[in-house]
MMTF fields as JSON, N, C-alpha, C and O atoms, coordinates in Angstrom:
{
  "mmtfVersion": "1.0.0",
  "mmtfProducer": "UNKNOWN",
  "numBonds": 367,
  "numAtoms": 368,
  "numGroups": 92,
  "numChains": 1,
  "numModels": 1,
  "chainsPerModel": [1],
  "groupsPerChain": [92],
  "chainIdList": ["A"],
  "bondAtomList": [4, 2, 8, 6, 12, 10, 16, 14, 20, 18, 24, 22, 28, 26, 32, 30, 36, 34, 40, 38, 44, 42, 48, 46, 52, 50, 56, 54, 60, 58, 64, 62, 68, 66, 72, 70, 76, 74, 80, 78, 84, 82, 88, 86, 92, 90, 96, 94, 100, 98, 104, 102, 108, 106, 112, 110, 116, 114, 120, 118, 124, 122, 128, 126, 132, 130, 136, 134, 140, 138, 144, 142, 148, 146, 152, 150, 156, 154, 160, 158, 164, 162, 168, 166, 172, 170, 176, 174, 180, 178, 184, 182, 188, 186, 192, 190, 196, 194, 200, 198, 204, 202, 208, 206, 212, 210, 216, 214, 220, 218, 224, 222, 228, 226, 232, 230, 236, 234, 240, 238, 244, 242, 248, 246, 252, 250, 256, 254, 260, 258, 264, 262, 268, 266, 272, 270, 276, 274, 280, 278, 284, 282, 288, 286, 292, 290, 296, 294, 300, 298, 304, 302, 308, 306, 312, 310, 316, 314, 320, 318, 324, 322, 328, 326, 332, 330, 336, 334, 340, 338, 344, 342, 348, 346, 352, 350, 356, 354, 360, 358, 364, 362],
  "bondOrderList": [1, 1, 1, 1, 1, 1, 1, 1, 1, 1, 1, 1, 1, 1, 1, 1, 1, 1, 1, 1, 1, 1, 1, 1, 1, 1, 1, 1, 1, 1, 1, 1, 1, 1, 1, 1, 1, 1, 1, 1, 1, 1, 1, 1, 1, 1, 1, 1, 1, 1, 1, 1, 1, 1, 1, 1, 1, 1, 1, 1, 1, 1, 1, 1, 1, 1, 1, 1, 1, 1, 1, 1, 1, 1, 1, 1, 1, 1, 1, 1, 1, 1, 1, 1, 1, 1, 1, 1, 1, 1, 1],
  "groupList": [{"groupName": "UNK", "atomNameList": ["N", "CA", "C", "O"], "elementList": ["N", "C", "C", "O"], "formalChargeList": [0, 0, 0, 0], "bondAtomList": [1, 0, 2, 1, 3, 2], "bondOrderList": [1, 1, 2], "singleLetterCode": "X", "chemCompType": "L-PEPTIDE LINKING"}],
  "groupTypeList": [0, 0, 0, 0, 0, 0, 0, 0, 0, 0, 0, 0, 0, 0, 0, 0, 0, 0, 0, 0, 0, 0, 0, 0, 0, 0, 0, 0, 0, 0, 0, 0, 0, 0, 0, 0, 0, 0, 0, 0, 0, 0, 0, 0, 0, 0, 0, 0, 0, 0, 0, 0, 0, 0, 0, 0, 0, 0, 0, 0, 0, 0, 0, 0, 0, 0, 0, 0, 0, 0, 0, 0, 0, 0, 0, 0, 0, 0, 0, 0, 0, 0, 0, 0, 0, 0, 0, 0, 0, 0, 0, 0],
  "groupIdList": [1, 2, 3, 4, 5, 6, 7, 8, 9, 10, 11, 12, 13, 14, 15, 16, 17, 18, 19, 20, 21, 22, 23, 24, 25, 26, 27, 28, 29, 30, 31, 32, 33, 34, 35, 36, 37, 38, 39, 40, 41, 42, 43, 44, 45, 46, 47, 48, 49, 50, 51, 52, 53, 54, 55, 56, 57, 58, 59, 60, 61, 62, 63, 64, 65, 66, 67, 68, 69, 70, 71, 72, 73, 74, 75, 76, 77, 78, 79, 80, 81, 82, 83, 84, 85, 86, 87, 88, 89, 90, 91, 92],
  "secStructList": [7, 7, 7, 7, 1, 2, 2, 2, 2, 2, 2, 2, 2, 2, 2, 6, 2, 2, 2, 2, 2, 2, 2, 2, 2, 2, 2, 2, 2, 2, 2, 6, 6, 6, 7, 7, 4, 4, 4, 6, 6, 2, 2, 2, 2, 2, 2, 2, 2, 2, 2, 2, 2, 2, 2, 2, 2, 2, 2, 6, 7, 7, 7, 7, 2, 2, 2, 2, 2, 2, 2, 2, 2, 2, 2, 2, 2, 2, 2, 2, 2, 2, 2, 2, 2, 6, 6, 1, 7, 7, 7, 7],
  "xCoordList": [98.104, 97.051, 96.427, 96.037, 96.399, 95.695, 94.399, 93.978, 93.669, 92.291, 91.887, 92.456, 90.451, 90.029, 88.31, 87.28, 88.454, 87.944, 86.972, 86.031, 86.699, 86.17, 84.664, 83.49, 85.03, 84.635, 83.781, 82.798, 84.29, 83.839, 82.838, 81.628, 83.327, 82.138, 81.031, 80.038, 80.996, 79.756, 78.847, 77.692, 79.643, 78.917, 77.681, 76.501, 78.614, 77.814, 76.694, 75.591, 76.756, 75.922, 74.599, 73.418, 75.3, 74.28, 73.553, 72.453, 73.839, 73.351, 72.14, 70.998, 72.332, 72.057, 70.563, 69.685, 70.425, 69.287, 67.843, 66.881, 67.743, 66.536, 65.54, 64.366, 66.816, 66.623, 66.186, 65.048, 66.922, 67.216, 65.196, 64.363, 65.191, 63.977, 62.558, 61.472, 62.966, 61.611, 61.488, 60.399, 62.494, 62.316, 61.497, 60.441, 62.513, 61.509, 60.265, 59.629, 59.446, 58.127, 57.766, 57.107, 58.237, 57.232, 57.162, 56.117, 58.264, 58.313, 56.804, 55.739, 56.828, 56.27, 54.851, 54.416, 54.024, 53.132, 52.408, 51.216, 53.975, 53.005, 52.805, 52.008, 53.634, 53.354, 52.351, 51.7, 52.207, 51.011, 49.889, 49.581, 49.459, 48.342, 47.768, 47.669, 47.35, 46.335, 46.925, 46.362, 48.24, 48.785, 48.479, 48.849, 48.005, 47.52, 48.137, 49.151, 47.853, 48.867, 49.316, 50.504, 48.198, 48.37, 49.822, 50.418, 50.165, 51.247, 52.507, 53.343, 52.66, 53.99, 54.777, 55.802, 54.869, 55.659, 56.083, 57.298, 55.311, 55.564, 56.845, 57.972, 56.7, 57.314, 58.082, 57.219, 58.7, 59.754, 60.772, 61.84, 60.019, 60.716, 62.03, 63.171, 60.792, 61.736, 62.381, 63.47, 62.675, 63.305, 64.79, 65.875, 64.388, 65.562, 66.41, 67.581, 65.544, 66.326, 67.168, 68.293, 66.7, 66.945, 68.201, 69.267, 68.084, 69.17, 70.368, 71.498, 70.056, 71.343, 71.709, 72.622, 70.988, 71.501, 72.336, 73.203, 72.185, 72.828, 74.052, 75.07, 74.274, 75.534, 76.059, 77.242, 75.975, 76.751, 77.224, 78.415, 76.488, 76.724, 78.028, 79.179, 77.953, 78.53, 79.815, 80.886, 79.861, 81.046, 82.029, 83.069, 81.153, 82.283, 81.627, 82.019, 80.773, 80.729, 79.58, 79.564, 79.032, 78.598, 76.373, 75.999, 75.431, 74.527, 73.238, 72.897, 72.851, 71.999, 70.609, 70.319, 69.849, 68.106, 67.557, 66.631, 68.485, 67.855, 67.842, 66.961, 69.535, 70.018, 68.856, 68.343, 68.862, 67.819, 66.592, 66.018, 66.08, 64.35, 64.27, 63.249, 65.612, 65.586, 65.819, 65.47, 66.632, 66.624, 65.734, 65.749, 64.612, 63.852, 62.387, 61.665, 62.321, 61.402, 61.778, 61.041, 62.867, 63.077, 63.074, 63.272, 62.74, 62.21, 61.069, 60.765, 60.24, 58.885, 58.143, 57.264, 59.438, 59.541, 59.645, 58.847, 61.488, 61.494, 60.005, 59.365, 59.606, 58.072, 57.459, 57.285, 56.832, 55.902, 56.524, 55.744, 57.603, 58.306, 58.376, 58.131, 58.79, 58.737, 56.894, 56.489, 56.092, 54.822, 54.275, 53.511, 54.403, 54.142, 54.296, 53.633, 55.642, 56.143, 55.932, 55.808, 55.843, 54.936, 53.173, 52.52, 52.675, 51.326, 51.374, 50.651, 52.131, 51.612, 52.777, 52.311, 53.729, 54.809, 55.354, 55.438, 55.786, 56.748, 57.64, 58.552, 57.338, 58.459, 58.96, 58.348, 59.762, 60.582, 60.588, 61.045],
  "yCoordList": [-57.794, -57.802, -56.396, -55.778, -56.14, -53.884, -54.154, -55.304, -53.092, -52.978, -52.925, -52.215, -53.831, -54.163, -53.377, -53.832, -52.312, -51.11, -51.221, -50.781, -51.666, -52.485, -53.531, -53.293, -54.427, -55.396, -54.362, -54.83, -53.221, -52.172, -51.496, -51.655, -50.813, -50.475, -50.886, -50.173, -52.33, -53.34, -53.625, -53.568, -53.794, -54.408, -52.988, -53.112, -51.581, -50.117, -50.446, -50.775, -50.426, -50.534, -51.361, -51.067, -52.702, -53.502, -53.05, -53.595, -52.108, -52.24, -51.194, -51.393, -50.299, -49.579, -49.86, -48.999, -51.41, -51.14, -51.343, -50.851, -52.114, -51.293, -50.416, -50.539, -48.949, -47.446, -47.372, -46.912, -47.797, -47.23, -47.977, -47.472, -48.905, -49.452, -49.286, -49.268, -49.159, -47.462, -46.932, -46.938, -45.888, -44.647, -44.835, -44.273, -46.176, -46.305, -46.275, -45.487, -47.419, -48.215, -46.247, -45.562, -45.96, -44.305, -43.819, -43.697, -43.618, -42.254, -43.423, -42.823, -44.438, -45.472, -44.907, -44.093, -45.137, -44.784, -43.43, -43.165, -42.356, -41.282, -40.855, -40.036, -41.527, -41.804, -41.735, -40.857, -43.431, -43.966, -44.221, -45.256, -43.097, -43.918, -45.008, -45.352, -45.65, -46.271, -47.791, -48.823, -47.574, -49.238, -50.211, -50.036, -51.071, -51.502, -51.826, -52.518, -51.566, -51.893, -53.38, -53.608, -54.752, -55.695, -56.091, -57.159, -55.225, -55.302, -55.055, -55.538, -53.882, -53.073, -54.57, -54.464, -55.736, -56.743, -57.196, -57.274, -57.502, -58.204, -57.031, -57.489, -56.333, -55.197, -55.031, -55.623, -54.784, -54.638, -55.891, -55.868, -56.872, -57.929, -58.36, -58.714, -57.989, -58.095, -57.151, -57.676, -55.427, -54.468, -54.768, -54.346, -55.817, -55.7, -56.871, -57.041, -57.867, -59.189, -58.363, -58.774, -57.394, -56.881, -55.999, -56.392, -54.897, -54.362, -55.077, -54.589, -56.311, -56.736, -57.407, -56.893, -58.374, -59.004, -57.84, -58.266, -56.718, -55.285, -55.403, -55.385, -55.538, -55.182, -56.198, -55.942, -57.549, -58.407, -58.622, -58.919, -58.522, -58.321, -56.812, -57.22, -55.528, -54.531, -54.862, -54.46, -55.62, -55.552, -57.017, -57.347, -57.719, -59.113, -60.121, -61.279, -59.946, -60.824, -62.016, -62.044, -62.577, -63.848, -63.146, -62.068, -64.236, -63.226, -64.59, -65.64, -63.943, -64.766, -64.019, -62.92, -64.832, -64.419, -63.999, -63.208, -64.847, -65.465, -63.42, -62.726, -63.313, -62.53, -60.804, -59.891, -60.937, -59.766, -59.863, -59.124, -61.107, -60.724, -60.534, -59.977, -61.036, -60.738, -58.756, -58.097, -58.101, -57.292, -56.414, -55.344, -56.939, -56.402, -56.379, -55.41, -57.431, -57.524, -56.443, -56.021, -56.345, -55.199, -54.055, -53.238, -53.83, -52.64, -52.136, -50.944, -53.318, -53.378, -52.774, -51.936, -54.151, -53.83, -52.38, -51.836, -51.676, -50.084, -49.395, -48.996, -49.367, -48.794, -49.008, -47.979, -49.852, -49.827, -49.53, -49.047, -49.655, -49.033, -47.3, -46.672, -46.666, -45.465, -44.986, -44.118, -45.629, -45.279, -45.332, -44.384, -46.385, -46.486, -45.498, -45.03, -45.39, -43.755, -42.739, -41.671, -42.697, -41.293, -41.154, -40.122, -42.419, -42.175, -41.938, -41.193, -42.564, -42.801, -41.466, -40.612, -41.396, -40.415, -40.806, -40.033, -42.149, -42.566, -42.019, -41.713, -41.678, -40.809, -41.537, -42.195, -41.221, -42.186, -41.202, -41.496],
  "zCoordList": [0.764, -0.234, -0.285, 0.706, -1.04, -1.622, -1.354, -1.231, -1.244, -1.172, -2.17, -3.0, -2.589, -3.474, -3.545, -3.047, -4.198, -4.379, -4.897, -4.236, -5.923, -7.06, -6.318, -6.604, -5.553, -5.019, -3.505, -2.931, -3.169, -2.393, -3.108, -2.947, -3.824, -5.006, -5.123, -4.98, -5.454, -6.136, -4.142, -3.72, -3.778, -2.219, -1.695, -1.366, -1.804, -1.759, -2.967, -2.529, -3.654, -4.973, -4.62, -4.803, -3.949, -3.652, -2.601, -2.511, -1.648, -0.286, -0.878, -0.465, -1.653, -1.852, -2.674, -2.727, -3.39, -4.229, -3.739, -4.328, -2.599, -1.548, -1.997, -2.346, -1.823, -1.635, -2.795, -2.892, -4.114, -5.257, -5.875, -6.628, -5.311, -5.982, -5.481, -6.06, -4.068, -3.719, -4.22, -4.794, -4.544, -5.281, -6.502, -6.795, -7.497, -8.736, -8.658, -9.358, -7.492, -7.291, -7.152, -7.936, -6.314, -5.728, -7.351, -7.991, -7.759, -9.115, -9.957, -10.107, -10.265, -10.875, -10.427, -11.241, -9.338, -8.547, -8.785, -8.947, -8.736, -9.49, -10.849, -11.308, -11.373, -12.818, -13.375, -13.941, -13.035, -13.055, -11.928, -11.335, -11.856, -10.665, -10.363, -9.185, -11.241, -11.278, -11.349, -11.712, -10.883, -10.185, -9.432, -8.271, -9.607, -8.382, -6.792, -6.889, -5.636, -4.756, -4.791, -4.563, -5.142, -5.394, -6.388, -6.243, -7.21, -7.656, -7.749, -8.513, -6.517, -6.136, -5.719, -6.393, -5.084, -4.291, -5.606, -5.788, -6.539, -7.644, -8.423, -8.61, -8.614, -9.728, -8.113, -7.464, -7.503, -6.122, -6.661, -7.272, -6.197, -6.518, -8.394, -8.692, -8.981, -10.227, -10.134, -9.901, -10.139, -9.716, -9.182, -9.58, -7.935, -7.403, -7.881, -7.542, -8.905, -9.463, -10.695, -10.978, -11.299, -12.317, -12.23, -12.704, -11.67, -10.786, -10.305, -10.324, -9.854, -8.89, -10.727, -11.373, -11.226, -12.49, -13.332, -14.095, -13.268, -14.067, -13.267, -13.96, -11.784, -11.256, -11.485, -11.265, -11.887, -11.389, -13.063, -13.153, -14.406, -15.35, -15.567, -15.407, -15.831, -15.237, -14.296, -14.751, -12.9, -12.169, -12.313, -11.744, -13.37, -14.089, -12.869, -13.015, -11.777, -10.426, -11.073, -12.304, -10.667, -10.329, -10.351, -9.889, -11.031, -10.331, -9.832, -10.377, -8.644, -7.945, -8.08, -7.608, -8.801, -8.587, -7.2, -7.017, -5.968, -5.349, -4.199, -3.691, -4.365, -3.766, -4.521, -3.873, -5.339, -5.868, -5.419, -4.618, -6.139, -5.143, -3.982, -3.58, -2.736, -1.322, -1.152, -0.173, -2.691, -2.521, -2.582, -1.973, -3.576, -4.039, -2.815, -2.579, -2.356, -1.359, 0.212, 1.102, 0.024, 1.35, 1.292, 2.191, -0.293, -0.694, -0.428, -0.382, -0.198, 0.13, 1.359, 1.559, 2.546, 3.571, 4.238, 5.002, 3.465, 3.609, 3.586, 4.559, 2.096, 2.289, 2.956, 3.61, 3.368, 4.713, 5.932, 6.753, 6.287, 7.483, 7.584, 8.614, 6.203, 6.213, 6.246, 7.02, 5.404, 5.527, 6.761, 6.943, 8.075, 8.841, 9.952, 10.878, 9.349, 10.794, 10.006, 10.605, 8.804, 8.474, 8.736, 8.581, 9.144, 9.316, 11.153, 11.815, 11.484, 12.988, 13.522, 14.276, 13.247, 14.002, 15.225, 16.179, 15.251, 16.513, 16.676, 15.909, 18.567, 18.636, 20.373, 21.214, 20.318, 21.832, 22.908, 24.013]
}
C-alpha cells in the first residue's frame, strides 16, 4: 500500500490549527483592542470549528464540530501557557 500523502498533509494541517488560531485571536487583539477577554474562548472556539470545517471541506474528508472546537479551545489553552511563562520565566 503507497503512502498516502494527501491524508499526511490534512493530519499536519490539523495539528497545526492551535498555532494557526492564536496567531489570528493575537493579530485580532491588536487590531482591535478593545475585545473583550470574556470573548477570546468564544471566537478560539469557532476559529478552530471553522478552520477544521475548511480542511475537511478542501481535503474531500469527513467534518466534526466536535473535533474543531477541541481545536479551537487548545488554542486557548496554548495562550495561557505561553503567557504564563512569559510572565513568570520558568526556568529548570
Amino acid at each position: 500500500m503507497p503512502f498516502d500523502w494527501t491524508q499526511f498533509g490534512v493530519n499536519a494541517i490539523q495539528v497545526l490549527v492551535p498555532v494557526v488560531t492564536s496567531v489570528a485571536i493575537w493579530l485580532g487583539r491588536v487590531a482591535l483592542d478593545k475585545t473583550p477577554r470574556v470573548l477570546i474562548p468564544i471566537i478560539a472556539v469557532a476559529l478552530g470549528t471553522g478552520l477544521d470545517m475548511l480542511l475537511a471541506y478542501v481535503s474531500g474528508g469527513t467534518f466534526n464540530p466536535i473535533v474543531g472546537a477541541l481545536l479551537g479551545a487548545t488554542s486557548v489553552w496554548l495562550r495561557e501557557l505561553l503567557s504564563t511563562y512569559s510572565e513568570h520565566e520558568f526556568r529548570s
